[in-house]
TORMAR-915399 format. One line per field, with one value per residue: x, y, z of N, C-alpha, C in turn; residue number from 1. Coordinates in steps of 0.02 Angstrom, whole numbers, plus 50000, padded with zeros to 5 digits. Example, Ala and Ser with C-alpha at 12.3 -4.5 7.8 and 13.67 -1.06 7.14 Angstrom:
REM TORMAR-915399
nX: (50660 / 50642) .
nY: (49716 / 49888) .
nZ: (50390 / 50354) .
caX: (50615 / 50684) .
caY: (49775 / 49947) .
caZ: (50390 / 50357) .
cX: (50660 / 50645) .
cY: (49835 / 50002) .
cZ: (50390 / 50394) .
num: (1 / 2) .
//
This chain:
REM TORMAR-915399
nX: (51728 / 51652 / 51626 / 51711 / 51742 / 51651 / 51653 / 51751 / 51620 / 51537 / 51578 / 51623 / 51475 / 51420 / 51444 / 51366 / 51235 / 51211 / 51233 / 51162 / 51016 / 51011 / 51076 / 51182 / 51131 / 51158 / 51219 / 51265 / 51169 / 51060 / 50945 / 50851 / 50793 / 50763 / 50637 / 50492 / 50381 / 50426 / 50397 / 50282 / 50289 / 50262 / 50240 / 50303 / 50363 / 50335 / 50377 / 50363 / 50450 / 50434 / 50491 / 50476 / 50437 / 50488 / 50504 / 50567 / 50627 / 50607 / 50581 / 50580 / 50541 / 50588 / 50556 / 50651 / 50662 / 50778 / 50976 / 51090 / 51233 / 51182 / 51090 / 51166 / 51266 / 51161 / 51118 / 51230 / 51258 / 51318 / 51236 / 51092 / 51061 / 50928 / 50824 / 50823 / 50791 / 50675 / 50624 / 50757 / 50837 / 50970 / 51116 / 51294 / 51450 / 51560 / 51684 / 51809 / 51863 / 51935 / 51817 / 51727 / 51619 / 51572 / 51431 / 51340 / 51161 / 50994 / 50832 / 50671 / 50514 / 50355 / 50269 / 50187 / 50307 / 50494 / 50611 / 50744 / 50911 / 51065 / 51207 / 51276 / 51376 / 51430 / 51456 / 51507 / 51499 / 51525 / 51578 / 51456 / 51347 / 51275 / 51281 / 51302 / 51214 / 51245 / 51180 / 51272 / 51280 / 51146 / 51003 / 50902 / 50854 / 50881 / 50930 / 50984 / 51030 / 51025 / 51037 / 51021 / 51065 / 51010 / 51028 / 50895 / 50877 / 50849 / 50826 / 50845 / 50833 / 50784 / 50827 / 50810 / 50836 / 50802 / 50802 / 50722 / 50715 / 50634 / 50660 / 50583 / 50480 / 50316 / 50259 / 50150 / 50205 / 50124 / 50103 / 50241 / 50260 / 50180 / 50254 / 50346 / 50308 / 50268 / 50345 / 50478 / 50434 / 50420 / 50526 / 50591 / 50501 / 50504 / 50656 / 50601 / 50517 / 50617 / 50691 / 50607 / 50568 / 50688 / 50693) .
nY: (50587 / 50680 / 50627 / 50586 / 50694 / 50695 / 50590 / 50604 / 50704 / 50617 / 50496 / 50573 / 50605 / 50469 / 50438 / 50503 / 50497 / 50352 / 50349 / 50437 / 50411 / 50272 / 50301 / 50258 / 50216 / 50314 / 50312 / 50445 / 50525 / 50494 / 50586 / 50644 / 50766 / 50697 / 50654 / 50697 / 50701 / 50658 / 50520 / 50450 / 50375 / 50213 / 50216 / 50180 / 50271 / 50282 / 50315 / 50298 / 50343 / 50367 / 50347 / 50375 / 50235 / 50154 / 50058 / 50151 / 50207 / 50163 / 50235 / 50202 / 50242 / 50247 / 50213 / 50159 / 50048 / 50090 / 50135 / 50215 / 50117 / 49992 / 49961 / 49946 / 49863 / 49733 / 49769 / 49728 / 49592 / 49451 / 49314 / 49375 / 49385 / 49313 / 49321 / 49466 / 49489 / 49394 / 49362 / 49333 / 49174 / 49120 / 49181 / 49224 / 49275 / 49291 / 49363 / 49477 / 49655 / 49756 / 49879 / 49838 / 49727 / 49553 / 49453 / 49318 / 49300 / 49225 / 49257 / 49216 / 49207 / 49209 / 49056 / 49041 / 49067 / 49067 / 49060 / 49200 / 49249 / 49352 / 49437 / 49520 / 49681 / 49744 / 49903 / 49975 / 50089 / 50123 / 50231 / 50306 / 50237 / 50165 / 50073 / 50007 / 49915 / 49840 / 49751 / 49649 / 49531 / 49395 / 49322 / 49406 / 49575 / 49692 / 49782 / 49892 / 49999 / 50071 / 50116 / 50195 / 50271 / 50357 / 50460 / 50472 / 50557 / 50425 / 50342 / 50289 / 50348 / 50251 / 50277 / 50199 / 50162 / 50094 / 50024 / 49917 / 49774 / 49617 / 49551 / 49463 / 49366 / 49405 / 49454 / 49569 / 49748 / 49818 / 49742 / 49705 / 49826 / 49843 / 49760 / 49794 / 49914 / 49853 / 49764 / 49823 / 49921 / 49816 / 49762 / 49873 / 49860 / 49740 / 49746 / 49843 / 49768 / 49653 / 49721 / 49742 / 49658 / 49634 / 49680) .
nZ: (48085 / 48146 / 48251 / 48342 / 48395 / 48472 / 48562 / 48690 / 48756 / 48757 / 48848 / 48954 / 49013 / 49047 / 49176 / 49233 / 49177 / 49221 / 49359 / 49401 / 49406 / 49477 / 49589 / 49746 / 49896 / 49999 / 50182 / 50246 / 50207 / 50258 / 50372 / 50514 / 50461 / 50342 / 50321 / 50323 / 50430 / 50624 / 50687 / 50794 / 50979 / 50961 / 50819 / 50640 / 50516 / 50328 / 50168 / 50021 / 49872 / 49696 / 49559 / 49401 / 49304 / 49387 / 49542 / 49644 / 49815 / 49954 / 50114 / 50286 / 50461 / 50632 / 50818 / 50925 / 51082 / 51140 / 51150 / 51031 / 51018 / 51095 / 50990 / 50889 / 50911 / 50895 / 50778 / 50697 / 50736 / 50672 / 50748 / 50776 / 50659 / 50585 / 50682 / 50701 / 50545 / 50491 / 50362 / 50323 / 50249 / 50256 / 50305 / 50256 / 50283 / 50167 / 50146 / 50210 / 50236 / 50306 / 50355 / 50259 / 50211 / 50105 / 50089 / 50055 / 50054 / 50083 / 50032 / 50107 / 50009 / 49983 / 49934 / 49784 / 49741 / 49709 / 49816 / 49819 / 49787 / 49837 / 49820 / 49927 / 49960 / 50073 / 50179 / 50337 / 50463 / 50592 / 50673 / 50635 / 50664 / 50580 / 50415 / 50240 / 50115 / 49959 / 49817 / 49724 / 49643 / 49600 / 49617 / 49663 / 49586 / 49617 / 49754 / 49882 / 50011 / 50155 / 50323 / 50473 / 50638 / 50771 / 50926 / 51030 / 51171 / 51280 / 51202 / 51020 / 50858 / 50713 / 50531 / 50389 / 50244 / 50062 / 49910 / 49814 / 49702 / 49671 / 49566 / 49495 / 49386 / 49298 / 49404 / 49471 / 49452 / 49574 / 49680 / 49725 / 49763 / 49851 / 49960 / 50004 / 50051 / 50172 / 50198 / 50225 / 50347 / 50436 / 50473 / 50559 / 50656 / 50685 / 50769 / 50860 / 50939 / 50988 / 51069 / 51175 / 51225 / 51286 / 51391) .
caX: (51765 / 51624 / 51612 / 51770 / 51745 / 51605 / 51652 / 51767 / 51604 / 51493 / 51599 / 51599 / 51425 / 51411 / 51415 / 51299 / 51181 / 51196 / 51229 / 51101 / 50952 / 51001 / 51152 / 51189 / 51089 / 51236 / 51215 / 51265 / 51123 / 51008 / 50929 / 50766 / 50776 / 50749 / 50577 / 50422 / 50354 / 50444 / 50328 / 50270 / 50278 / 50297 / 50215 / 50338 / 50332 / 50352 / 50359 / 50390 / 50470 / 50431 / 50540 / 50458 / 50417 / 50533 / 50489 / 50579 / 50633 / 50570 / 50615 / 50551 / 50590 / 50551 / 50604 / 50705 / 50695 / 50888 / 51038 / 51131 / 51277 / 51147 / 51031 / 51198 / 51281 / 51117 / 51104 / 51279 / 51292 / 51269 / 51189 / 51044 / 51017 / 50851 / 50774 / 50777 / 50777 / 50634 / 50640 / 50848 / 50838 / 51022 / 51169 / 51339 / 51496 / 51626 / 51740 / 51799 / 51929 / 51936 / 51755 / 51700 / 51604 / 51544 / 51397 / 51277 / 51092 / 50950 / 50786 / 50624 / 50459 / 50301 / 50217 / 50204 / 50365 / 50531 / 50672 / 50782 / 50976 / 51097 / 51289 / 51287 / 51447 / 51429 / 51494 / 51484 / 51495 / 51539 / 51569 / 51389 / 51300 / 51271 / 51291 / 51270 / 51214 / 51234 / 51185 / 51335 / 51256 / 51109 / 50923 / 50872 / 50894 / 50902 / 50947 / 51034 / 51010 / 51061 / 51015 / 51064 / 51038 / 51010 / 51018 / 50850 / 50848 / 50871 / 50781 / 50861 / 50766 / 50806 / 50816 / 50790 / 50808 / 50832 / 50797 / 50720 / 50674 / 50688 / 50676 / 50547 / 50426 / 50244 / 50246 / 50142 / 50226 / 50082 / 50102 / 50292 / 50262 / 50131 / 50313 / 50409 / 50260 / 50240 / 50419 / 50518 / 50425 / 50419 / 50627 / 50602 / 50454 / 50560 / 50684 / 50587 / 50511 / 50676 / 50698 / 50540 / 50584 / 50748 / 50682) .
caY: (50646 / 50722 / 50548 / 50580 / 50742 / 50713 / 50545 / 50622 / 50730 / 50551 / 50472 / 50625 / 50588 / 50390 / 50422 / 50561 / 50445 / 50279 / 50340 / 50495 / 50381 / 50240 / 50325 / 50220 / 50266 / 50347 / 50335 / 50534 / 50579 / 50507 / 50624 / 50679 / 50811 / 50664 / 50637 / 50733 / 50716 / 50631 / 50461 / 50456 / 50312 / 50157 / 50218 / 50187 / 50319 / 50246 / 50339 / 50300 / 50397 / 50334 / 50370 / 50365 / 50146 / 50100 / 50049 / 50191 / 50217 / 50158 / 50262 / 50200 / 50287 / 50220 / 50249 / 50095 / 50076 / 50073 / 50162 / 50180 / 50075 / 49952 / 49953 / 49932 / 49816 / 49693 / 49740 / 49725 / 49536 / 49395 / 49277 / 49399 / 49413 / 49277 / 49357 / 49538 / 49490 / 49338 / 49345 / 49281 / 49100 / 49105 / 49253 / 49195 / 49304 / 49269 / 49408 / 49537 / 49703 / 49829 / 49864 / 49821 / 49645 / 49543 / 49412 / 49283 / 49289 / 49195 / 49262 / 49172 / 49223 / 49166 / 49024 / 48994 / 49116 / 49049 / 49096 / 49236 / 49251 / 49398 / 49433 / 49589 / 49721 / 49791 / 49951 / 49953 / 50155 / 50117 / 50291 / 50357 / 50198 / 50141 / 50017 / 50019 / 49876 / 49847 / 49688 / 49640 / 49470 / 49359 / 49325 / 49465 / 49597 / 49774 / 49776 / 49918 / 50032 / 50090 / 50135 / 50225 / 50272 / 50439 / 50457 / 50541 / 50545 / 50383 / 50290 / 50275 / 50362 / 50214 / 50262 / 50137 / 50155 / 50033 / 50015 / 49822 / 49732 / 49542 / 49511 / 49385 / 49392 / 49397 / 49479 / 49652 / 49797 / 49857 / 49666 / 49708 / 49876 / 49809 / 49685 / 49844 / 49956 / 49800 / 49724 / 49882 / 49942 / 49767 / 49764 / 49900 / 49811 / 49665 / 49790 / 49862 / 49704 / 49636 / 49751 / 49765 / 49578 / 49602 / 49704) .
caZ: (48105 / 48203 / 48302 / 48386 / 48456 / 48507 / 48609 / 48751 / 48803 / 48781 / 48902 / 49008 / 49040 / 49050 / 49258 / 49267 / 49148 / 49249 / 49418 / 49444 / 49412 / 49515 / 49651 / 49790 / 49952 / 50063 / 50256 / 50271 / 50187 / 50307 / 50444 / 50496 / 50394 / 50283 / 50350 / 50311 / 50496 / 50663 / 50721 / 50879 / 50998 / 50924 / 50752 / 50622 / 50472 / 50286 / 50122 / 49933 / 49810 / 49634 / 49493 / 49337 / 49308 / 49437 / 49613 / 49683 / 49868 / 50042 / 50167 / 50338 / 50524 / 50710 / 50878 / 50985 / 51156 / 51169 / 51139 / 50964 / 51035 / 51087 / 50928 / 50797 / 50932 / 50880 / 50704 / 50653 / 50752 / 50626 / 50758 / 50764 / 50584 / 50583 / 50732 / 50668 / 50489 / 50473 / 50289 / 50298 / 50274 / 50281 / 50288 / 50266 / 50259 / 50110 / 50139 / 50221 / 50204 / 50332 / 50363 / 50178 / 50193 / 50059 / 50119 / 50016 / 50080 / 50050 / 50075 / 50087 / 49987 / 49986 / 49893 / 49732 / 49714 / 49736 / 49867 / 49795 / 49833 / 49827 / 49828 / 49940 / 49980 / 50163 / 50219 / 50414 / 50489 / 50646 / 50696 / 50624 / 50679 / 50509 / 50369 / 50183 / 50062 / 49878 / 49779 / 49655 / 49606 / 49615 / 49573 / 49660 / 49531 / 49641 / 49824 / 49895 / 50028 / 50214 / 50402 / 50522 / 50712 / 50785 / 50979 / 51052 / 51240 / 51293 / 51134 / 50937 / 50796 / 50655 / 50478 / 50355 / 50158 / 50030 / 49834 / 49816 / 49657 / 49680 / 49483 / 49459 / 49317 / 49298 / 49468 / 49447 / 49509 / 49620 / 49729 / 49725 / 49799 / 49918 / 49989 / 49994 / 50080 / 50222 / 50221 / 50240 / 50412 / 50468 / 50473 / 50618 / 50709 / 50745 / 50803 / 50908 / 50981 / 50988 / 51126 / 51221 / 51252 / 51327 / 51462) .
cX: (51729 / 51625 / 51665 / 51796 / 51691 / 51587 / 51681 / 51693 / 51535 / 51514 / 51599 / 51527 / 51398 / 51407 / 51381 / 51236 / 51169 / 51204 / 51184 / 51037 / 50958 / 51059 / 51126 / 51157 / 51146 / 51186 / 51211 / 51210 / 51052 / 51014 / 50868 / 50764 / 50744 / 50673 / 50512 / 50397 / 50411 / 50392 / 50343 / 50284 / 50300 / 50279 / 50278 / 50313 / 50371 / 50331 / 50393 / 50394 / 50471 / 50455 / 50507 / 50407 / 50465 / 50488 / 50495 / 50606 / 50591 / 50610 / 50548 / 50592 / 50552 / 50592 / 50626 / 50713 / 50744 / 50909 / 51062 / 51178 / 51238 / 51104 / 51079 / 51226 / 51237 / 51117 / 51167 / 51289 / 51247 / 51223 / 51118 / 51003 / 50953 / 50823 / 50752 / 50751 / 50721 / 50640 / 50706 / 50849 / 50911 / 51068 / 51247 / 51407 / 51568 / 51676 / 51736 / 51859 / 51912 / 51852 / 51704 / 51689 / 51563 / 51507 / 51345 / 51224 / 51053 / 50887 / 50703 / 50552 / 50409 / 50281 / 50169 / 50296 / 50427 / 50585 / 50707 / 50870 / 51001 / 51153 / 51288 / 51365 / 51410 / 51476 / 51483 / 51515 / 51510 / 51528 / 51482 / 51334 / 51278 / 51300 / 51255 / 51280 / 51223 / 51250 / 51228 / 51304 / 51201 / 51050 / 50886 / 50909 / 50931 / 50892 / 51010 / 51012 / 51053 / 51015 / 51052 / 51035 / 51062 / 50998 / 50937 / 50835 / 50881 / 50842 / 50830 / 50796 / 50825 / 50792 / 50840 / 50778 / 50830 / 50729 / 50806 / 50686 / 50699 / 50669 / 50639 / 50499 / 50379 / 50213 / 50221 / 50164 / 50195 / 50098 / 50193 / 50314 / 50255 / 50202 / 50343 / 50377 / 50269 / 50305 / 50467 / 50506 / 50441 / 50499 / 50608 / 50577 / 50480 / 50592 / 50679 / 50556 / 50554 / 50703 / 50673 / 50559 / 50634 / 50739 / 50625) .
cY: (50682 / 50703 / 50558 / 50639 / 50770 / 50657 / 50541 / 50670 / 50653 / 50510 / 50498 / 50599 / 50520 / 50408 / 50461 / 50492 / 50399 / 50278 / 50381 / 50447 / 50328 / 50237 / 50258 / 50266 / 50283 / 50365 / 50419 / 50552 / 50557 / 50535 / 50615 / 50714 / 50787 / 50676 / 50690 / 50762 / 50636 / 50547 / 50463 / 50385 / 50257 / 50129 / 50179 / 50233 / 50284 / 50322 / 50297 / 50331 / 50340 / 50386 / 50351 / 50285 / 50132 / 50088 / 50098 / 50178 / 50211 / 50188 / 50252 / 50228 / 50246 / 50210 / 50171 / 50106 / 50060 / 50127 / 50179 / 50111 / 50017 / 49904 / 49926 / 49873 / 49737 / 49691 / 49732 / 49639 / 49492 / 49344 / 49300 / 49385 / 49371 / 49292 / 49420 / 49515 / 49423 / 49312 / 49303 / 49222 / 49084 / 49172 / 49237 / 49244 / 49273 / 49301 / 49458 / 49594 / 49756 / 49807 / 49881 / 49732 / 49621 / 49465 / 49393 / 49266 / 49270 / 49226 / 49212 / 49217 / 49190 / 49106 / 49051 / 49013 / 49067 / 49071 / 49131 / 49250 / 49304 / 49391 / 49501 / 49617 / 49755 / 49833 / 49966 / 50054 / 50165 / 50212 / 50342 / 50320 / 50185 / 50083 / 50030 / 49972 / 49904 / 49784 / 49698 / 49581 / 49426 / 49351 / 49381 / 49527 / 49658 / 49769 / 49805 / 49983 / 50077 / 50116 / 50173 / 50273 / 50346 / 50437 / 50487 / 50512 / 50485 / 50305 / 50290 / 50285 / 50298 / 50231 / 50211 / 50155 / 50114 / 50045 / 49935 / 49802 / 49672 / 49513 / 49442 / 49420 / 49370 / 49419 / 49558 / 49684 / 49852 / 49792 / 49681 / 49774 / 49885 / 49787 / 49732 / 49915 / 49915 / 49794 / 49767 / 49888 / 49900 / 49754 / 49839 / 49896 / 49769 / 49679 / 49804 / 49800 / 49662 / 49642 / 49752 / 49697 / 49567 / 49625 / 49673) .
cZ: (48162 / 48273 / 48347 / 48415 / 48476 / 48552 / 48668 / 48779 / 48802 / 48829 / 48960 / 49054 / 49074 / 49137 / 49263 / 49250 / 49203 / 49333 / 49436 / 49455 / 49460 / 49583 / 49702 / 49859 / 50009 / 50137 / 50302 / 50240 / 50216 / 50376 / 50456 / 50484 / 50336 / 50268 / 50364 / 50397 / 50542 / 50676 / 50767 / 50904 / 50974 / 50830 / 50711 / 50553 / 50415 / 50224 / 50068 / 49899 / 49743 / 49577 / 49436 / 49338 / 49354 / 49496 / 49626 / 49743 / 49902 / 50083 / 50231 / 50404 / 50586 / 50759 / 50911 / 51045 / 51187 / 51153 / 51064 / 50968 / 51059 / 51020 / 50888 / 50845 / 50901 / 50810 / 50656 / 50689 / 50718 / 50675 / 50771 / 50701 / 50574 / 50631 / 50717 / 50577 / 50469 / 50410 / 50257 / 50307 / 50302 / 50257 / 50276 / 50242 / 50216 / 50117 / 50173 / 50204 / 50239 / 50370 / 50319 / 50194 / 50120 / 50089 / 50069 / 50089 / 50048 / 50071 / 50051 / 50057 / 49971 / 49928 / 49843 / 49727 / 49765 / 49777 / 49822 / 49851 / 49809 / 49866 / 49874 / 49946 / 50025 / 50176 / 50288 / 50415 / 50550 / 50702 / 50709 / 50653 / 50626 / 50463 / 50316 / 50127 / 49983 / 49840 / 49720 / 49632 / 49648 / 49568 / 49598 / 49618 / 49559 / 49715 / 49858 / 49948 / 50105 / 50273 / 50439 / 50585 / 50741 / 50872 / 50994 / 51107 / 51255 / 51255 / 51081 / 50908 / 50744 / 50592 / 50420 / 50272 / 50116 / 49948 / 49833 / 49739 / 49644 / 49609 / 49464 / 49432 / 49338 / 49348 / 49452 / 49505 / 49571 / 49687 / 49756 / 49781 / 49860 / 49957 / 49999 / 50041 / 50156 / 50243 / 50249 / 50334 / 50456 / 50519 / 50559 / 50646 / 50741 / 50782 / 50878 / 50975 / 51006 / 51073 / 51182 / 51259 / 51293 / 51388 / 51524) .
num: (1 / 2 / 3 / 4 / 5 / 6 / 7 / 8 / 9 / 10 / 11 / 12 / 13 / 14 / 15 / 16 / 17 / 18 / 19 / 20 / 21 / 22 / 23 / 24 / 25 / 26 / 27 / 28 / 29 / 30 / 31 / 32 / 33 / 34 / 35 / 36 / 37 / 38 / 39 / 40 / 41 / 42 / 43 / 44 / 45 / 46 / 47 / 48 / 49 / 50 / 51 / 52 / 53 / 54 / 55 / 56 / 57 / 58 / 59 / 60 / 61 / 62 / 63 / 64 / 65 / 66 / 67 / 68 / 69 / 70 / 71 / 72 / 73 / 74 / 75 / 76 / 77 / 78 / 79 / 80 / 81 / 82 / 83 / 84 / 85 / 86 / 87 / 88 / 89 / 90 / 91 / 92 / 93 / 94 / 95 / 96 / 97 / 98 / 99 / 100 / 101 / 102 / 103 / 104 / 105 / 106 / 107 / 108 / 109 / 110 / 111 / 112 / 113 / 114 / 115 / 116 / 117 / 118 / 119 / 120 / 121 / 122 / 123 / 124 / 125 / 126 / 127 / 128 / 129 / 130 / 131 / 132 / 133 / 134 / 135 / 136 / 137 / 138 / 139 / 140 / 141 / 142 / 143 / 144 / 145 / 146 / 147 / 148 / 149 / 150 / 151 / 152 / 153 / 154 / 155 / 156 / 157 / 158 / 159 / 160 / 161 / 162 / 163 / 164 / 165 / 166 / 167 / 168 / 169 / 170 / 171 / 172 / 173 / 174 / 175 / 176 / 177 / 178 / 179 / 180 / 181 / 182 / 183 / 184 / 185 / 186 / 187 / 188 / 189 / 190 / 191 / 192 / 193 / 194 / 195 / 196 / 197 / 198 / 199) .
//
């Protein structure tokens, strides 16, 4: 008797519960406001937010010596994706709808550890200069995040966040962190080298 009026406000809750702790990283809500301090030069600036035992959030930032319309031109064209992305053994789009894609990737990880794959869903932003992942299936277990390009001058500030856990065992979560401390910045190094090269 009690059970059943007290299961419309348990359902009530079921999305606060399951989406506050792990929300999807939305493109509008990166700025540099985001960002503690600006990086200079060709620094790039990295933080982690840790949630309790989880990983947490990488949020990395760094400047491009291009354009926006340059910078997303490159990182939205699949024959790029193994030059900026090193880690993509392979990217392959399954679907699309508007500008909602859905793409299987493979990425490569070191020895002993084996390659991990993921089902992503791509939201493309066109307007904001943006794009926003979210793993629906694979062996990687958590992989979801977003970017997005800010004019300054005649450069791109790049932000960069993303929620990663590629779900293999026996792996301690300090070595996992380490891949997520390194790998994160790296993604806007290539970037930027990317560039330096075309000129």
């Amino acid at each position: 008797m009690r059970w059943k009026t007290l299961l419309p406000a348990i359902l009530a809750m079921l999305p606060i519960l399951f989406t506050g702790t792990l929300g999807a990283i939305e493109p509008a809500t990166l700025s540099p406001n985001l960002l503690r301090t600006l990086p200079r030069g060709t620094e790039i600036y990295k933080d982690l937010e840790r949630k309790g035992d989880s990983l947490g959030v990488v949020t990395v930032a760094g400047y491009i010596d291009a354009t926006p319309q340059q910078v997303y031109k490159a990182l939205t064209n699949p024959n790029l994706v193994t030059t900026l992305f090193p880690s993509v053994k392979k990217n392959e789009q399954r679907s699309r709808k508007g500008d909602l894609y859905v793409s299987y990737s493979e990425l490569a990880f070191p020895w002993p550890m084996e390659d991990r794959w993921s089902l992503n869903e791509t939201r493309f932003f066109p307007e904001m200069h943006a794009i926003q992942w979210n793993r629906v299936d694979g062996t990687i277990k958590t992989n979801q995040g977003a970017w997005r390009l800010f004019p300054r001058g005649n450069k791109t500030l790049m932000i960069y966040r993303v929620r990663f856990d590629p779900g293999l065992s026996l792996v301690p979560a300090w070595l996992v962190e380490y891949g997520m401390k390194t790998e994160a910045p790296s993604i806007i190094r290539n970037v930027q080298n990317y560039f330096a090269n075309q000129s």
